[in-house]
Biopython code that builds the backbone (N, CA, C, O; Angstrom):
import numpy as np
from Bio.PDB.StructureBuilder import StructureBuilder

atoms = [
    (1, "UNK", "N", (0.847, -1.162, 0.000)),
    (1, "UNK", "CA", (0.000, 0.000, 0.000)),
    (1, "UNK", "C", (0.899, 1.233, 0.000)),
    (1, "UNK", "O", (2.026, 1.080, 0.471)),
    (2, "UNK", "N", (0.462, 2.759, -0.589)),
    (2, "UNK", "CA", (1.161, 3.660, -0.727)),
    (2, "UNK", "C", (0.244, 4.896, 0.141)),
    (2, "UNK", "O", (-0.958, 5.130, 0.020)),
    (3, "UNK", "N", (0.921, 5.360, 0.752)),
    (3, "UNK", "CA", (0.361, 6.416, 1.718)),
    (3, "UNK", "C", (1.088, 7.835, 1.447)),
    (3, "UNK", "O", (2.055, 8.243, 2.090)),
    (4, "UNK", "N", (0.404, 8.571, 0.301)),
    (4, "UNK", "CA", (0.984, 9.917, 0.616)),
    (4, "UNK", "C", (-0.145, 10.840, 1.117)),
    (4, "UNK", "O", (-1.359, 10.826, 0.918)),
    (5, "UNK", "N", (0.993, 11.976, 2.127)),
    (5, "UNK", "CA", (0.143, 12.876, 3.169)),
    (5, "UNK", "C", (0.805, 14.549, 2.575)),
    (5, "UNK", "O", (1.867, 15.165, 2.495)),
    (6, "UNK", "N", (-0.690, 14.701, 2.260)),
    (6, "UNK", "CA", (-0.325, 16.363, 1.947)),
    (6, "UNK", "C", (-0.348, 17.529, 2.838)),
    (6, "UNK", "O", (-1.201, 18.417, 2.877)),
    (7, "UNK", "N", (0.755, 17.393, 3.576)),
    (7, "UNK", "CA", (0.693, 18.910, 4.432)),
    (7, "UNK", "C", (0.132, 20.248, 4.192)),
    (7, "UNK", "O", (0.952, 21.000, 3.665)),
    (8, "UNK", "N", (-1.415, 20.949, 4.500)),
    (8, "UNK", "CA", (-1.839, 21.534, 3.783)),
    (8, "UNK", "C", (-1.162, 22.882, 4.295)),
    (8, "UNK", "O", (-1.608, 23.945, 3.864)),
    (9, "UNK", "N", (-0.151, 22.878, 5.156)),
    (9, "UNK", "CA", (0.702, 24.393, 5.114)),
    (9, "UNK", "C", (2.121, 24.603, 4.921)),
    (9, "UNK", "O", (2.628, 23.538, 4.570)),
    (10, "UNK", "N", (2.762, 25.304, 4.983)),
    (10, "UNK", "CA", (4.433, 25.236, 3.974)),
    (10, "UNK", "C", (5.081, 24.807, 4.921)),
    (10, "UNK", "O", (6.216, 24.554, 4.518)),
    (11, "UNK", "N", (4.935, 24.525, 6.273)),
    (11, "UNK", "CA", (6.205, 24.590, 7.519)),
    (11, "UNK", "C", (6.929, 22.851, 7.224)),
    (11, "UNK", "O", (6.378, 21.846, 7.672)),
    (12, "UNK", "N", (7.938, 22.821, 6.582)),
    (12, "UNK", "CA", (8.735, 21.590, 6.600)),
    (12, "UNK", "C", (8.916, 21.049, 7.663)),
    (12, "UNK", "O", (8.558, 19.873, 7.732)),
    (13, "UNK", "N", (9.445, 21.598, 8.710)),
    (13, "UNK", "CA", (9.438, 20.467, 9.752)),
    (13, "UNK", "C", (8.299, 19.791, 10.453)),
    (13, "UNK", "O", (8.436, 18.893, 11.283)),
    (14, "UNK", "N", (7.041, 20.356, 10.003)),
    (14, "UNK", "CA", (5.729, 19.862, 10.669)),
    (14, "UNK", "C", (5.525, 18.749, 9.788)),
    (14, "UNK", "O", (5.107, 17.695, 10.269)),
    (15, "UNK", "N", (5.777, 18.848, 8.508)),
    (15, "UNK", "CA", (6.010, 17.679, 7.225)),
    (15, "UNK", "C", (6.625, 16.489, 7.982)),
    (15, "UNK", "O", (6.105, 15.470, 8.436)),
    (16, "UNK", "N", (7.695, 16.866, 7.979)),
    (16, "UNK", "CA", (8.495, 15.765, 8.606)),
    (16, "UNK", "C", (8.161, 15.197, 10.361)),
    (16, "UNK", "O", (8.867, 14.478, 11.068)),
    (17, "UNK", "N", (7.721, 15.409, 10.462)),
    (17, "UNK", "CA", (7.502, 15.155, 11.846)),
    (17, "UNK", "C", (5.652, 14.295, 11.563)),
    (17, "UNK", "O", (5.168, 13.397, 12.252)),
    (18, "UNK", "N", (5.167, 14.822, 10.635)),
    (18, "UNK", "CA", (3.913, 13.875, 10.524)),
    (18, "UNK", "C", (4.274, 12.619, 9.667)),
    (18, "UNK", "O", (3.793, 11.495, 9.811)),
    (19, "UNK", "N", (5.253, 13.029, 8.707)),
    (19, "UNK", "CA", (5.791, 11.437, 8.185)),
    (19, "UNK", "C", (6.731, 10.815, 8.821)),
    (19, "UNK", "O", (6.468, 9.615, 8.733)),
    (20, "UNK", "N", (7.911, 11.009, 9.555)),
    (20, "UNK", "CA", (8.005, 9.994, 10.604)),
    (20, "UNK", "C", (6.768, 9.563, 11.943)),
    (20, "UNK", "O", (7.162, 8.614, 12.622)),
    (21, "UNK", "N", (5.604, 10.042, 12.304)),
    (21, "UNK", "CA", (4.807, 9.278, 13.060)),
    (21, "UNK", "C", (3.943, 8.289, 12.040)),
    (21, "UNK", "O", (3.688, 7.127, 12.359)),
    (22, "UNK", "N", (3.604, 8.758, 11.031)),
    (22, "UNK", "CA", (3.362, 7.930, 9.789)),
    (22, "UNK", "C", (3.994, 6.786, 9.370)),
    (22, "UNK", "O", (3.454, 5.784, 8.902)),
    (23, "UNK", "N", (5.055, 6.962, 9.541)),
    (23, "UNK", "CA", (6.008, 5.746, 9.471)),
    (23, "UNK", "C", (5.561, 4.760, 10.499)),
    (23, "UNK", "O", (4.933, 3.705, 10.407)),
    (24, "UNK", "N", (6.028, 5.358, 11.418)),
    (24, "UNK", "CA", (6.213, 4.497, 12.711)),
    (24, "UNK", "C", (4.653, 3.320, 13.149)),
    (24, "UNK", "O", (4.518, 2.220, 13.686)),
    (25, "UNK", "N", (3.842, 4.245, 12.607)),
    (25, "UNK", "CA", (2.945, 3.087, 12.596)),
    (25, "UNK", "C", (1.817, 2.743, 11.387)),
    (25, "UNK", "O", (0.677, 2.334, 11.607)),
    (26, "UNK", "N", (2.260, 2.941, 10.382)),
    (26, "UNK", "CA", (2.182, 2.030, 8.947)),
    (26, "UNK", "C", (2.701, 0.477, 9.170)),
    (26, "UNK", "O", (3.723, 0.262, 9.821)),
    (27, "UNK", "N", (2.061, -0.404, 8.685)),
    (27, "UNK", "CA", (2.502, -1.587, 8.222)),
    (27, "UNK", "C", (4.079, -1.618, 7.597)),
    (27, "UNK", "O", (4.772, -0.757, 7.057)),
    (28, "UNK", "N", (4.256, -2.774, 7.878)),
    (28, "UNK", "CA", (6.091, -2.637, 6.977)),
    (28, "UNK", "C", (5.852, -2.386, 5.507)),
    (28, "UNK", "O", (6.440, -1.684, 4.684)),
    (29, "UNK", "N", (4.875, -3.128, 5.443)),
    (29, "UNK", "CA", (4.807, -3.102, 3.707)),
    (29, "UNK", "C", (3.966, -2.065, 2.939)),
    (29, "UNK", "O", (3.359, -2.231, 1.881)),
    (30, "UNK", "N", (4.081, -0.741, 3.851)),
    (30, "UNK", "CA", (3.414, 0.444, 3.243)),
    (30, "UNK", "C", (4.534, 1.787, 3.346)),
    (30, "UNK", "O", (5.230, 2.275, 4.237)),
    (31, "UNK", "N", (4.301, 2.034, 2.074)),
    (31, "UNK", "CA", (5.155, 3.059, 1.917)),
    (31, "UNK", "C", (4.594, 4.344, 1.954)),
    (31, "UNK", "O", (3.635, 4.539, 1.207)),
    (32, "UNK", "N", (4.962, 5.201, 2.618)),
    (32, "UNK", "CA", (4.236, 6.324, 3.463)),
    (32, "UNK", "C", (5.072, 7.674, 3.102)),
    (32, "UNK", "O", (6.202, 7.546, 3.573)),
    (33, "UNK", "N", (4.904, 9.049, 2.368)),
    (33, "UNK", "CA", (5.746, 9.402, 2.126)),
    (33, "UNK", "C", (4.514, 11.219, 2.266)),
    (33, "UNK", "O", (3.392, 11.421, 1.802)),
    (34, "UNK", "N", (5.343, 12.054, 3.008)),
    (34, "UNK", "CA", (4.837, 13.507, 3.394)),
    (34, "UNK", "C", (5.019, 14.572, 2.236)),
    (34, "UNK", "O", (5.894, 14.370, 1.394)),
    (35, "UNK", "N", (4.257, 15.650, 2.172)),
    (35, "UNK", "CA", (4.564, 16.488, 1.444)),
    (35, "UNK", "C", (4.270, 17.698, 1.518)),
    (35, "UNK", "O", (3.166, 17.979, 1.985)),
    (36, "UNK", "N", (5.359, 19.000, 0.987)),
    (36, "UNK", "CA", (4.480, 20.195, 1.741)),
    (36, "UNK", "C", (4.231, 20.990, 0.451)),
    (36, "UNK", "O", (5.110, 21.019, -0.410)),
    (37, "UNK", "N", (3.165, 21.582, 0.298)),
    (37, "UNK", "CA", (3.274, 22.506, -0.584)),
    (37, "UNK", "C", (3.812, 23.717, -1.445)),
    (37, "UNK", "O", (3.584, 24.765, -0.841)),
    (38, "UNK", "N", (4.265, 23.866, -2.303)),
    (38, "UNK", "CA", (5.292, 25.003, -2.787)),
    (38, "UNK", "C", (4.687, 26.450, -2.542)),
    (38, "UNK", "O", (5.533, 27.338, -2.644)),
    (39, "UNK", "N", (3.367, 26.885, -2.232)),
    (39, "UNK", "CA", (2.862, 27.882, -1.799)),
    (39, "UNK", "C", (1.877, 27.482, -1.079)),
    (39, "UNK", "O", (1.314, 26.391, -1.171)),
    (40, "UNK", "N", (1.531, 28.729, -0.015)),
    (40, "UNK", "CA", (0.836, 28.578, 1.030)),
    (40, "UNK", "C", (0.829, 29.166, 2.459)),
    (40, "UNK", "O", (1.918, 29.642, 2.778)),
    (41, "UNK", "N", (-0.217, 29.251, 3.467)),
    (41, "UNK", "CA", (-0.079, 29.654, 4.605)),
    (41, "UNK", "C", (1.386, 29.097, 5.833)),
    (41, "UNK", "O", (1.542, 27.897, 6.058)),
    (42, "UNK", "N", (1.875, 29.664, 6.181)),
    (42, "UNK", "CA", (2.556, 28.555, 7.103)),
    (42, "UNK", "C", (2.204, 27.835, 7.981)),
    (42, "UNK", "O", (2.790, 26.784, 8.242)),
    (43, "UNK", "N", (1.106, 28.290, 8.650)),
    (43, "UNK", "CA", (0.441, 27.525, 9.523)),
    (43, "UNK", "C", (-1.668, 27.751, 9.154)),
    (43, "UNK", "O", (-2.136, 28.597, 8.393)),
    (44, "UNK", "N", (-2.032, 27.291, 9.515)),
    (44, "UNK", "CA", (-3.614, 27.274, 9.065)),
    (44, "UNK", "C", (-4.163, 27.861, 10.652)),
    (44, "UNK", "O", (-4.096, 27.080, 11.601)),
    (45, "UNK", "N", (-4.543, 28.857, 10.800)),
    (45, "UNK", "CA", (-5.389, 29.019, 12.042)),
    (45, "UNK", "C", (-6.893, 29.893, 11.779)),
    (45, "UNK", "O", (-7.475, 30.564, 12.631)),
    (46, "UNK", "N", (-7.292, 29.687, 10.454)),
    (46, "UNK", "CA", (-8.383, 30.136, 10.151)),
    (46, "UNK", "C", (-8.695, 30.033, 8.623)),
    (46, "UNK", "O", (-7.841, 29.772, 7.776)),
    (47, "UNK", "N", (-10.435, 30.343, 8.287)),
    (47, "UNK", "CA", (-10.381, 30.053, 6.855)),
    (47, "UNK", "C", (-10.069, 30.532, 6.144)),
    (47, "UNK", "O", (-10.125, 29.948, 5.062)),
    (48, "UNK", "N", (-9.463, 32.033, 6.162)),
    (48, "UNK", "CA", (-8.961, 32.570, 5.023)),
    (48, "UNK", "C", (-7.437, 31.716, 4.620)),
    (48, "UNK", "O", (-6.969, 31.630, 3.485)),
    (49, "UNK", "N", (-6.769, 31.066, 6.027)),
    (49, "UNK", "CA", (-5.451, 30.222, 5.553)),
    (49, "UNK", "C", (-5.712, 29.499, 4.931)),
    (49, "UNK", "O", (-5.023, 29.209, 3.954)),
    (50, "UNK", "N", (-7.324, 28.630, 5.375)),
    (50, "UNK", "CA", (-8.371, 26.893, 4.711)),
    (50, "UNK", "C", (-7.926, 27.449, 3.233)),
    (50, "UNK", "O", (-7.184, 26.754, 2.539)),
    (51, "UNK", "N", (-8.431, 28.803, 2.742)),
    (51, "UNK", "CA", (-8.724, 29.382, 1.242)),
    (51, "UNK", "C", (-7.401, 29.194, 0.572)),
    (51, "UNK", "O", (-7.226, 28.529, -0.449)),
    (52, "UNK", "N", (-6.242, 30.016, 1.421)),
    (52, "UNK", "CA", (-4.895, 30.060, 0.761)),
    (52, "UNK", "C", (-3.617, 28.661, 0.666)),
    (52, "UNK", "O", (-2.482, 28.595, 0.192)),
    (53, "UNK", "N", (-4.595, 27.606, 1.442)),
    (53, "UNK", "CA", (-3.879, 26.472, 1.398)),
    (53, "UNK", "C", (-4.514, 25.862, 0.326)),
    (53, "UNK", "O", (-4.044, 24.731, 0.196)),
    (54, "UNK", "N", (-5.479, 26.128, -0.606)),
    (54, "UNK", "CA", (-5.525, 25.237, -1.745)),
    (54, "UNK", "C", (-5.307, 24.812, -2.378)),
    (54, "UNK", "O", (-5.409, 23.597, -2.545)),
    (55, "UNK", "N", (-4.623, 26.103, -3.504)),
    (55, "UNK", "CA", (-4.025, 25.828, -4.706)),
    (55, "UNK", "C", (-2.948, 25.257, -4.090)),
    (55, "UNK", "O", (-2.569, 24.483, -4.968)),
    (56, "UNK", "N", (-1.995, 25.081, -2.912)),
    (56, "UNK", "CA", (-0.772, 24.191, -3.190)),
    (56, "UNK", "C", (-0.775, 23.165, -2.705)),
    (56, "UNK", "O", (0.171, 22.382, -2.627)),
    (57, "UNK", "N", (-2.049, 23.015, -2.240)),
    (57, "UNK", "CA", (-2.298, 21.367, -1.973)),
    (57, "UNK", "C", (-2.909, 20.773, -3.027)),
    (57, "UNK", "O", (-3.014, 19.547, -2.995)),
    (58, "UNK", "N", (-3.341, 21.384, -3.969)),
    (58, "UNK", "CA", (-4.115, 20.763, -5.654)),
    (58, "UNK", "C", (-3.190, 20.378, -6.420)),
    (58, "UNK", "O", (-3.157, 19.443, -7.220)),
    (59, "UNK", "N", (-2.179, 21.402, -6.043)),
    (59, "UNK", "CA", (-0.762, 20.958, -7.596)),
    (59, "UNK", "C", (0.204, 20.113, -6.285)),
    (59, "UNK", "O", (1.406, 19.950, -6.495)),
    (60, "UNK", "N", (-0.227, 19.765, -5.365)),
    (60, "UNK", "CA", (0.940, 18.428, -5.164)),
    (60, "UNK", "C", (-0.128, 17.529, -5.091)),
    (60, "UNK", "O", (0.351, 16.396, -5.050)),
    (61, "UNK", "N", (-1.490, 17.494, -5.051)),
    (61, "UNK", "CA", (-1.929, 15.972, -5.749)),
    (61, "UNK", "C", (-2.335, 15.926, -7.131)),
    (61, "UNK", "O", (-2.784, 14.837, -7.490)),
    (62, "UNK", "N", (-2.305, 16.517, -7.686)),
    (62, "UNK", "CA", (-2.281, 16.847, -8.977)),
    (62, "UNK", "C", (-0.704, 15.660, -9.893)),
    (62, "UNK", "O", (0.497, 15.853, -9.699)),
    (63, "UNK", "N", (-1.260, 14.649, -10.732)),
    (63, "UNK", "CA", (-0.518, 14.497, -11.440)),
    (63, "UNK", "C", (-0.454, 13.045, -11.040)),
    (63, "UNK", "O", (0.164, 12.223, -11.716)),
    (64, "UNK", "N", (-1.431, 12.584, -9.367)),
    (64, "UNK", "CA", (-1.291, 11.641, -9.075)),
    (64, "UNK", "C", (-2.886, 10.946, -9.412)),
    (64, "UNK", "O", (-3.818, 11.569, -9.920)),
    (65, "UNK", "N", (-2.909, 9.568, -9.002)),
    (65, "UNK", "CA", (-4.183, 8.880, -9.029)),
    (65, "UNK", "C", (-5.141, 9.101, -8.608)),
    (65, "UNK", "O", (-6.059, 8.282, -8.552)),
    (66, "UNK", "N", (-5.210, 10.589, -8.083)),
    (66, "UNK", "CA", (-6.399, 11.419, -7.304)),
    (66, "UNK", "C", (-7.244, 11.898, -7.982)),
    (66, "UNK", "O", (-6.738, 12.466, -8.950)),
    (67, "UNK", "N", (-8.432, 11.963, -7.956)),
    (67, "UNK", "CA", (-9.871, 12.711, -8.606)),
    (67, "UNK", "C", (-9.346, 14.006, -7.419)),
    (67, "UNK", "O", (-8.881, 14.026, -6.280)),
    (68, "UNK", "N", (-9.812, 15.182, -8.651)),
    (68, "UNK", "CA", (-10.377, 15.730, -7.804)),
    (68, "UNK", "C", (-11.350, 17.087, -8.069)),
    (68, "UNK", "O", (-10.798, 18.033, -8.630)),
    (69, "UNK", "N", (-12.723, 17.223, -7.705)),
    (69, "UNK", "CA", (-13.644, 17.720, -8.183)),
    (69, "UNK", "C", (-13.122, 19.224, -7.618)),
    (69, "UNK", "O", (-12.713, 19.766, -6.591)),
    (70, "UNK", "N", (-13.433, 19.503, -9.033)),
    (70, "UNK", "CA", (-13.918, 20.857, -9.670)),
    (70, "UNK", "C", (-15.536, 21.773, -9.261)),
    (70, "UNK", "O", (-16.575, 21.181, -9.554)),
    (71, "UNK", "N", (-15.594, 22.529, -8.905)),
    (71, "UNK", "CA", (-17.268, 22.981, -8.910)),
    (71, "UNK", "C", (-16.876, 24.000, -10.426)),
    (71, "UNK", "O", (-15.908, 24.600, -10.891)),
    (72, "UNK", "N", (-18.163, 23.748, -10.743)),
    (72, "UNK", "CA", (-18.430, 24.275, -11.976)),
    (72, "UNK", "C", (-18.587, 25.336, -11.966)),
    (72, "UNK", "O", (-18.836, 25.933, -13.014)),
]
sb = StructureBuilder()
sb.init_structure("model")
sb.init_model(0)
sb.init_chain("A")
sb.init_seg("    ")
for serial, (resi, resn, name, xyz) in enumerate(atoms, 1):
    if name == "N":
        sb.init_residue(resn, " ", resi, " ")
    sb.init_atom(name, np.array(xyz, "f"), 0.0, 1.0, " ", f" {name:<3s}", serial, name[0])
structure = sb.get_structure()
């Protein structure tokens, strides 16, 4: 199984710190891998951050096996 986790704010070490607990308790045979977005809030403490964390959480699942709806 493949487990990727999209950090929906830019702070790298919060990245890393949710994919090593990710690790630690995944199955052996799942590969688990974090990611932070190339733009974005640094931290989320309200919805205007919810708003500005989008677009860089769309273009890092973007490109993968993810649907993901559009409103028209």
């Amino acid at each position: 199984m493949k487990i990727k986790i999209i950090n929906p704010n830019t702070t790298q070490s919060m990245t890393e710190s949710i994919e090593n607990l990710a690790c630690r308790v995944a199955r052996s045979d799942t590969q688990v891998w974090a990611v932070t977005p190339a733009s974005g809030p640094d931290s989320i403490e309200c919805y205007v951050d919810e708003y500005l964390a989008v677009p860089g959480v769309s273009c890092r699942s973007s490109g993968e096996n993810i649907t993901i709806f559009k409103v028209p």
